[in-house]
ZADOMI-940805 format. One line per 10 residues: number of its first residue (from 1); their letters; for each residue z, x, y of N, C-alpha, C. Coordinates in steps of 0.2 Angstrom, whole numbers, plus 2048, in hexadecimal, padded with zeros to 3 digits. Layout:
N
NUM) a) Z X Y Z X Y Z X Y  ...
***
This chain:
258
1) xxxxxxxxxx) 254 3A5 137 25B 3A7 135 25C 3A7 12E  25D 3AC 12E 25F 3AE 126 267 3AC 122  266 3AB 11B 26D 3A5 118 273 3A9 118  274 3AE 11C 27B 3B1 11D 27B 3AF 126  279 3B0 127 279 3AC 131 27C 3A5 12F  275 3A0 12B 275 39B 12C 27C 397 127  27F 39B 126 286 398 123 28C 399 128  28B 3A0 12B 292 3A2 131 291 39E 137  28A 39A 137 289 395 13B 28E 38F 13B  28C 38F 134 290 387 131 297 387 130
11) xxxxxxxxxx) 299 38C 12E 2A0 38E 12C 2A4 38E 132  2A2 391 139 2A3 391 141 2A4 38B 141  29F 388 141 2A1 37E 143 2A5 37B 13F  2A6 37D 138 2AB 37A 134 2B1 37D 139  2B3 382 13A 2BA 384 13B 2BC 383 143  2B3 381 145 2B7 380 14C 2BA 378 14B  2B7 374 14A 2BA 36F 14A 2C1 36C 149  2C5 375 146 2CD 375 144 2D0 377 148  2CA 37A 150 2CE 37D 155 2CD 386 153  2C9 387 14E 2C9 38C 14D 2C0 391 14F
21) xxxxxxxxxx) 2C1 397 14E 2BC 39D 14C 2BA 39F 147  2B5 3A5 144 2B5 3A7 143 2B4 3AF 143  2B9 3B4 13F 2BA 3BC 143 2B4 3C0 13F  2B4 3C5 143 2AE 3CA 13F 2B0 3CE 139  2B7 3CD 139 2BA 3CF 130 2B9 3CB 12B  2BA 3C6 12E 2B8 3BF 128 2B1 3BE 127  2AC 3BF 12C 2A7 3BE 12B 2A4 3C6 126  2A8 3CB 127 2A7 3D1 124 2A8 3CF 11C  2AE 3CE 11B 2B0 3CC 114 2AB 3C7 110  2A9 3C1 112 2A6 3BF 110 29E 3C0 10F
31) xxxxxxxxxx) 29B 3C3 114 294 3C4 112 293 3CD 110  297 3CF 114 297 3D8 114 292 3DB 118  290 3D7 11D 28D 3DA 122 28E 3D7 12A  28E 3DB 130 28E 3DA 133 28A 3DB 138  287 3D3 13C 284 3CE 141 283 3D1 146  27E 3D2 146 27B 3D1 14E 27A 3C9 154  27A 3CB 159 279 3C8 15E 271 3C5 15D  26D 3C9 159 265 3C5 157 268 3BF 152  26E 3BF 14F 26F 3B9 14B 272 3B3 14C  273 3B4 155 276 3AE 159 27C 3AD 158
41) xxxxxxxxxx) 27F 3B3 155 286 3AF 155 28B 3B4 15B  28F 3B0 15D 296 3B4 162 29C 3B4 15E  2A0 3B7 15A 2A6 3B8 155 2AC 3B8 15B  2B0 3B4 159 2B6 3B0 15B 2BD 3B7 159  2C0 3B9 15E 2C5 3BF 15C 2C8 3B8 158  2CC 3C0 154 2D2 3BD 14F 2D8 3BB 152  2DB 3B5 151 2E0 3B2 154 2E6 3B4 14D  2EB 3B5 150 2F0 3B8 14D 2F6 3B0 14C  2F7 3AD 147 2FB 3A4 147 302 3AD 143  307 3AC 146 30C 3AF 144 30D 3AB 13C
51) xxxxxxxxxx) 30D 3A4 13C 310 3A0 138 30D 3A2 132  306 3A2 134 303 3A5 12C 306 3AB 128  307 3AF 12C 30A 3B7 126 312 3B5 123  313 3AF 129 31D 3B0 128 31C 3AC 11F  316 3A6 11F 317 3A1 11A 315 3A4 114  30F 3A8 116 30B 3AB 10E 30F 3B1 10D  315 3B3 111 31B 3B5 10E 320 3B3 109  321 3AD 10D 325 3A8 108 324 3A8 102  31C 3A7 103 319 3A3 0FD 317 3A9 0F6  318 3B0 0FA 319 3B6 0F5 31F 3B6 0F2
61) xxxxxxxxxx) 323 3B6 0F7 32B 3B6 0F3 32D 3B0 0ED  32B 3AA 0F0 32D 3A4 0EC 327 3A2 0E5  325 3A6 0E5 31E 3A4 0E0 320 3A4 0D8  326 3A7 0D9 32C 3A5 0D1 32E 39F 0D1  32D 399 0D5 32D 394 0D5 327 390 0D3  322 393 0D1 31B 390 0D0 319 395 0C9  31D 399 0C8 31D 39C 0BF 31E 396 0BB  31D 396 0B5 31E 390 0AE 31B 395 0A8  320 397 0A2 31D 398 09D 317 39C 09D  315 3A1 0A0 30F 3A4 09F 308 3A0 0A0
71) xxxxxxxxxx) 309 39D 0A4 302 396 0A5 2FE 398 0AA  302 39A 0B1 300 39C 0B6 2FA 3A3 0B6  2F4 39F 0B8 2EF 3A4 0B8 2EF 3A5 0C0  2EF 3A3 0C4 2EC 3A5 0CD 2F2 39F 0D1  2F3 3A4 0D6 2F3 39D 0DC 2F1 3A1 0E3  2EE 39D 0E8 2EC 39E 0EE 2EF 399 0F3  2F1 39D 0F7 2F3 397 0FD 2EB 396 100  2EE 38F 103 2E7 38A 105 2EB 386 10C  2E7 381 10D 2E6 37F 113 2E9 382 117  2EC 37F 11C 2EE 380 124 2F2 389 123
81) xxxxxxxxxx) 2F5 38B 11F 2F7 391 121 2F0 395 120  2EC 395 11B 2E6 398 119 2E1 398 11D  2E1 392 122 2DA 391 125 2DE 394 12D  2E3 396 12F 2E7 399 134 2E8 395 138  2EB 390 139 2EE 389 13D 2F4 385 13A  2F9 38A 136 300 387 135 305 388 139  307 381 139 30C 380 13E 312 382 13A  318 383 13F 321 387 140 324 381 135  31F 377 13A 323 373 134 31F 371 12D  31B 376 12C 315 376 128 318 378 123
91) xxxxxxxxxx) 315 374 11C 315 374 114 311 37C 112  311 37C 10B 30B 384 10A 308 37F 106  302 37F 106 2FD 37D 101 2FB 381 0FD  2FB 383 0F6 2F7 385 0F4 2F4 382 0ED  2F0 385 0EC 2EA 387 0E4 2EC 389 0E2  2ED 386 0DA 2F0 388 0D4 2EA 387 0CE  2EA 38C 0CA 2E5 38D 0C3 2EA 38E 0BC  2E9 38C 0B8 2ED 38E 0B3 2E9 38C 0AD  2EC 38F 0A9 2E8 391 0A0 2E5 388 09E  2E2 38A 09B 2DE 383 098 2E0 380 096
101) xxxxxxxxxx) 2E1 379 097 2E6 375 092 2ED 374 095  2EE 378 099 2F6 377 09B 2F6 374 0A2  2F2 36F 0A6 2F4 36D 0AC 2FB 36A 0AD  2FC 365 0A9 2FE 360 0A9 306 362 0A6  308 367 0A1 30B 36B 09F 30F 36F 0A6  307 373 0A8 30B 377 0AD 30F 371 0B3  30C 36E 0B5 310 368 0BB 316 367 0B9  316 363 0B2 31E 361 0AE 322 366 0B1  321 36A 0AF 326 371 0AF 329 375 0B6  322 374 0BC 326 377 0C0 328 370 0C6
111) xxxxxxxxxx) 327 369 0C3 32B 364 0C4 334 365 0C6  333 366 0BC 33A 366 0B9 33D 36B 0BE  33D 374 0BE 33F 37A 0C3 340 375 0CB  33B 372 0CD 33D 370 0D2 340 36D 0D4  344 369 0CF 34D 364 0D1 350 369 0D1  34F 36F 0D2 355 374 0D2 357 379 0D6  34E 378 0DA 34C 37E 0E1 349 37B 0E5  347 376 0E5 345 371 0EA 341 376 0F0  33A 378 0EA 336 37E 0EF 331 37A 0ED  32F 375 0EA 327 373 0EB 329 36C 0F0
121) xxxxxxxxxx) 323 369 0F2 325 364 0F7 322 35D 0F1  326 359 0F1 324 351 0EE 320 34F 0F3  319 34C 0F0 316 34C 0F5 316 343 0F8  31A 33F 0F1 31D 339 0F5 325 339 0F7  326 33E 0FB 32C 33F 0FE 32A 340 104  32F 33E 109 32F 33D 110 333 343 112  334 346 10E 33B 349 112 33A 351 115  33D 354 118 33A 35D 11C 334 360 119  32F 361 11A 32A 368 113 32A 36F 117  32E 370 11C 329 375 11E 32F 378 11B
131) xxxxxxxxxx) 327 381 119 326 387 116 328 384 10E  327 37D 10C 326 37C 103 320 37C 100  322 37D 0FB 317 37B 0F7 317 377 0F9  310 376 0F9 30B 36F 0F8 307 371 0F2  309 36F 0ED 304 371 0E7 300 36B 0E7  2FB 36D 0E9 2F6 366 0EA 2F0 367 0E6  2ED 36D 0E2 2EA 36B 0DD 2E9 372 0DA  2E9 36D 0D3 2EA 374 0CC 2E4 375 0CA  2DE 378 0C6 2DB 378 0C3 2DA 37E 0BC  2DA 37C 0B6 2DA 380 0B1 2D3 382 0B4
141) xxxxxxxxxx) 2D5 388 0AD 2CF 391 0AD 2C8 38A 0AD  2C6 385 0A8 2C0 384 0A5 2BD 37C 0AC  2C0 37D 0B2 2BD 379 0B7 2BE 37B 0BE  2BC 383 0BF 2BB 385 0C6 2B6 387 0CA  2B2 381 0C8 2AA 380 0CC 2AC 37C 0D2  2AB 37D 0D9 2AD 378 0DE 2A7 375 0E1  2A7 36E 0E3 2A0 36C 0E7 29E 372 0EB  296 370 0ED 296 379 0EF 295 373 0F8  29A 374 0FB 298 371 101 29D 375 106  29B 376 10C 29F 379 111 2A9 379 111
151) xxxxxxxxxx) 2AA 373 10E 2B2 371 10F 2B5 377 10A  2B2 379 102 2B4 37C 0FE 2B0 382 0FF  2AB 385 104 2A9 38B 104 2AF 38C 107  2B3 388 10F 2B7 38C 114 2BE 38B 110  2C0 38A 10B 2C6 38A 106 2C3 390 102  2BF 392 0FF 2C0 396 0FB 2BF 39E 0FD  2BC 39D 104 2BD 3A3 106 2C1 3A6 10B  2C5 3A2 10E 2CE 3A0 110 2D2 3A1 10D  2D1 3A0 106 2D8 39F 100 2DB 3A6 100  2E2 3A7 101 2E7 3AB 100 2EA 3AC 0FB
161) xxxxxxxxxx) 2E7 3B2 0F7 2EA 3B3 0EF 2F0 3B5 0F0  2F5 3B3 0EC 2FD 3B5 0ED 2FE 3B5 0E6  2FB 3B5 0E0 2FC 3B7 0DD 2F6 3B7 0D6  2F7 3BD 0D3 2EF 3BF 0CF 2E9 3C0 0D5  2EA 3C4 0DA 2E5 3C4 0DE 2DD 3C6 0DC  2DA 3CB 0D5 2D8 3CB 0D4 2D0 3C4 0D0  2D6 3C0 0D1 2D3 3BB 0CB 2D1 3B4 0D0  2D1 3B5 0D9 2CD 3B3 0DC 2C5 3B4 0DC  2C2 3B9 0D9 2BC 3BB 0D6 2BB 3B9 0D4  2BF 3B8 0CE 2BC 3B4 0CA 2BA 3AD 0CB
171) xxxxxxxxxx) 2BF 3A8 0CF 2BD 3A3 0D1 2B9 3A1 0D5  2B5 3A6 0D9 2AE 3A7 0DC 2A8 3A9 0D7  2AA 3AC 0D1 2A2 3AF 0CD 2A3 3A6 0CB  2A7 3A2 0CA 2A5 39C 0C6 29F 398 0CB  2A0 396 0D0 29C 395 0D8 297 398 0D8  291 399 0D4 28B 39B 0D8 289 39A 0E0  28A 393 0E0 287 393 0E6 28A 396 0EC  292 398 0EB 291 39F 0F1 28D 3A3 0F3  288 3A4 0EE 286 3A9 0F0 27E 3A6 0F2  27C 3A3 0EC 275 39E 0EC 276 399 0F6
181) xxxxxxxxxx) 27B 398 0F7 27B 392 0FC 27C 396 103  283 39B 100 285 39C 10A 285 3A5 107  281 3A7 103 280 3AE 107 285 3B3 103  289 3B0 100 292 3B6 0FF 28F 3BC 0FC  292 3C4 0FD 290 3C5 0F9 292 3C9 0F4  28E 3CB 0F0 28E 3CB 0E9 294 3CE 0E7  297 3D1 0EB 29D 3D8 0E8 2A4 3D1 0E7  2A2 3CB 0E9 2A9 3C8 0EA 2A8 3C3 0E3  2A3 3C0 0E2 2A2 3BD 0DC 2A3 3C2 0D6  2A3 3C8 0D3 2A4 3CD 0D0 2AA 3CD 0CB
191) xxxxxxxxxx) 2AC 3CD 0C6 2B3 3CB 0C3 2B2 3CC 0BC  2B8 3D0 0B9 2B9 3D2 0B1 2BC 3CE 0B0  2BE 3C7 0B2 2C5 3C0 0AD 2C0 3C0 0A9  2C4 3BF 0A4 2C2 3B9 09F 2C4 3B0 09C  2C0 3AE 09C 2C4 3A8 099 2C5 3A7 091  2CB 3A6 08E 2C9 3A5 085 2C6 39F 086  2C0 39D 080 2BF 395 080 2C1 394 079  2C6 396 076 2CC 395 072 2CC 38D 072  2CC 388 06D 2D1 382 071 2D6 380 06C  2DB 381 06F 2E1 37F 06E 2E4 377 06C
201) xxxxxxxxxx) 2E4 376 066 2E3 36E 066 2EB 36F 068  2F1 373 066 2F8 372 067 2F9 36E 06E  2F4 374 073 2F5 375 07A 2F3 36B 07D  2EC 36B 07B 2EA 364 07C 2EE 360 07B  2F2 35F 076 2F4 35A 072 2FB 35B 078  2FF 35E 077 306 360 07F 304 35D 086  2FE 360 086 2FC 35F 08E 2FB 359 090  2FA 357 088 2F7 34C 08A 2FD 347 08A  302 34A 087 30A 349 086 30D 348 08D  30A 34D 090 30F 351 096 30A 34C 09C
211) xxxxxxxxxx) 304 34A 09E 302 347 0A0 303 340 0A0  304 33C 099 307 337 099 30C 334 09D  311 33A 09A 319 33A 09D 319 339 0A5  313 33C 0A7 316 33E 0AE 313 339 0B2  30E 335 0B1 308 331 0B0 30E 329 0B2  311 329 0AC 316 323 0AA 31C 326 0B0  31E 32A 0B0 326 32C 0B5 321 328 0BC  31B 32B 0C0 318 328 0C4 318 320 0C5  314 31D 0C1 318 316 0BF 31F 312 0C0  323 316 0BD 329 312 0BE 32B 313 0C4
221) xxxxxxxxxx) 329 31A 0C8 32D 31B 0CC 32C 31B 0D6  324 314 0D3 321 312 0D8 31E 316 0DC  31D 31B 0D7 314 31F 0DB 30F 31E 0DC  30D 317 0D9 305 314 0D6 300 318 0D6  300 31E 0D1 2F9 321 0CF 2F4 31F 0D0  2EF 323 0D1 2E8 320 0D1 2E7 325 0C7  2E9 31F 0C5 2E9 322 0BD 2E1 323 0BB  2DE 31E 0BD 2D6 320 0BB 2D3 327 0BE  2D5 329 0C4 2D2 330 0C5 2D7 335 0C3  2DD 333 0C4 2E0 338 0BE 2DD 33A 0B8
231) xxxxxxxxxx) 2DC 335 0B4 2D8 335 0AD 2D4 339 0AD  2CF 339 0B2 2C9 33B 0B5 2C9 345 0B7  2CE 343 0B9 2CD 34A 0BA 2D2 34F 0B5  2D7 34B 0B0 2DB 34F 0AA 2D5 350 0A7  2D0 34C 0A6 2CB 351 0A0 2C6 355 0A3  2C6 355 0A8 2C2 35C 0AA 2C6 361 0AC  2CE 361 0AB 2D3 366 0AE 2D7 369 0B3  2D8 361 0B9 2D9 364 0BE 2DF 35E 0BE  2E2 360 0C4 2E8 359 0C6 2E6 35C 0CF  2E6 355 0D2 2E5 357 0DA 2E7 34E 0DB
241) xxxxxxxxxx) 2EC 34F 0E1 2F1 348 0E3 2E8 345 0EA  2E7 349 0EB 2E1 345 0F2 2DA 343 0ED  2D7 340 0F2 2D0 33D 0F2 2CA 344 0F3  2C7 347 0EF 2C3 34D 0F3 2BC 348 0F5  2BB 342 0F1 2B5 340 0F5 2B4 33C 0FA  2B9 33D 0FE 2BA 339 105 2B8 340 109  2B3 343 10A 2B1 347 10F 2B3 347 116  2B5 342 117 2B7 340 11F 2BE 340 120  2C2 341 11B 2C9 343 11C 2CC 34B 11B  2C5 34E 118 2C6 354 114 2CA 359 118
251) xxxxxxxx) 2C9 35B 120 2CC 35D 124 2D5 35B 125  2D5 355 125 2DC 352 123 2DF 355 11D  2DD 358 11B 2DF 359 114 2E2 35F 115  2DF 364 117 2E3 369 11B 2EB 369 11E  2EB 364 121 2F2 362 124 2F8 35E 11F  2F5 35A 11B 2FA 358 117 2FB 357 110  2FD 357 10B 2F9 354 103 2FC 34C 104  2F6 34B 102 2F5 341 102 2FB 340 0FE
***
């Protein structure tokens, strides 16, 4: 079995487990060829979830909600509407990237917008989410390397660009192992971004401000941060509210933000 086979194996079992398939478009897309019967696989028809086009509609219209100051480099819907199993009272998950130095900056900002539009969802609020963000994790241009294990192959090649469509490539050329592990091919790792590695002491110096602040609001206001992996993961450039190394809840993770 050759490493294009022997992934649309792994990725089938991943997605069945959600109740799902996988179709011979998607298996096209990702490797660019298509399967024989010698390679043991049976491709699953495409199941049509109405909810998904009505949301990553939404999520097209409403994405000037998720604008801030020129920060915003990509976003992608993710879990339950991208993996195709979103339900009528389903939240939007998506993937946010933004310019170097500005996580924490950008969060503050489209915080503040959101005492106004009440279009992202708090994720310690209990109250309606469905068709709201779920902005469940951000990552600047200079840390979009992901574990290379099956959970983030089937996320990143799921992922629904809704806006800078283009610059999904890019966040595949930084993955080798798409292509080294499960096969992908070449034409999708391929990408003209560039990153400046400028560094902006300004930008640094705001974004540790902005994190503080938000850091402390969480504190007073009875969120109990896990401040140590916050910490942990502001210097490498990312803000994400779940556990990624609980493997065993990963799939959970789809359905809710922790």
């Amino acid at each position: 079995m050759d490493i294009e086979a022997k992934a649309l194996s792994e990725l089938r079992n991943f997605r069945a487990k959600m109740g799902l398939g996988v179709s011979k478009e998607q298996a096209k897309y990702i490797w660019g060829k298509s399967f024989t019967r010698n390679d043991g696989v049976n491709f699953d028809e495409e199941v049509v979830n109405v909810e998904v086009g009505r949301k990553v509609e939404i999520a097209r219209y409403d994405i000037k909600y998720l604008k801030a100051l020129g920060l915003l480099r990509f976003v992608g819907v993710s879990g339950s509407v991208a993996a195709g199993f979103a339900k009528e009272e389903d939240d939007i998950d998506v993937f946010v990237v933004v310019k170097n130095y500005t996580s924490w900056i950008y969060r503050g900002i489209i915080t503040l917008k959101n005492l106004f539009h009440h279009r992202i969802r708090r994720i310690h609020n209990g109250n309606v989410v469905k068709d709201k963000f779920c902005v469940n994790l951000i990552r600047e241009e200079r840390d979009l390397i992901f574990d290379d294990d099956i959970f983030n192959f089937h996320e990143l090649m799921y992922l629904i660009p809704i806006y800078n469509e283009k610059y999904l490539n890019f966040i595949y050329s930084q993955n080798d192992w798409l292509r080294s592990k499960y096969g992908v091919k070449g034409e999708l790792l391929m990408s003209r971004e560039f990153v400046s590695k400028k560094r902006d002491w300004f930008l640094r110096v705001v974004n540790f401000k902005f994190f503080v602040l938000q850091i402390l609001f969480m504190i007073i206001s009875l969120h109990r941060p896990e401040i140590k992996r916050l910490w942990s993961n502001y210097k490498r450039g990312r803000i994400e509210f779940f556990d990624y190394a609980n493997r065993e809840n990963r799939i959970k993770n789809f359905l809710d933000c922790v």
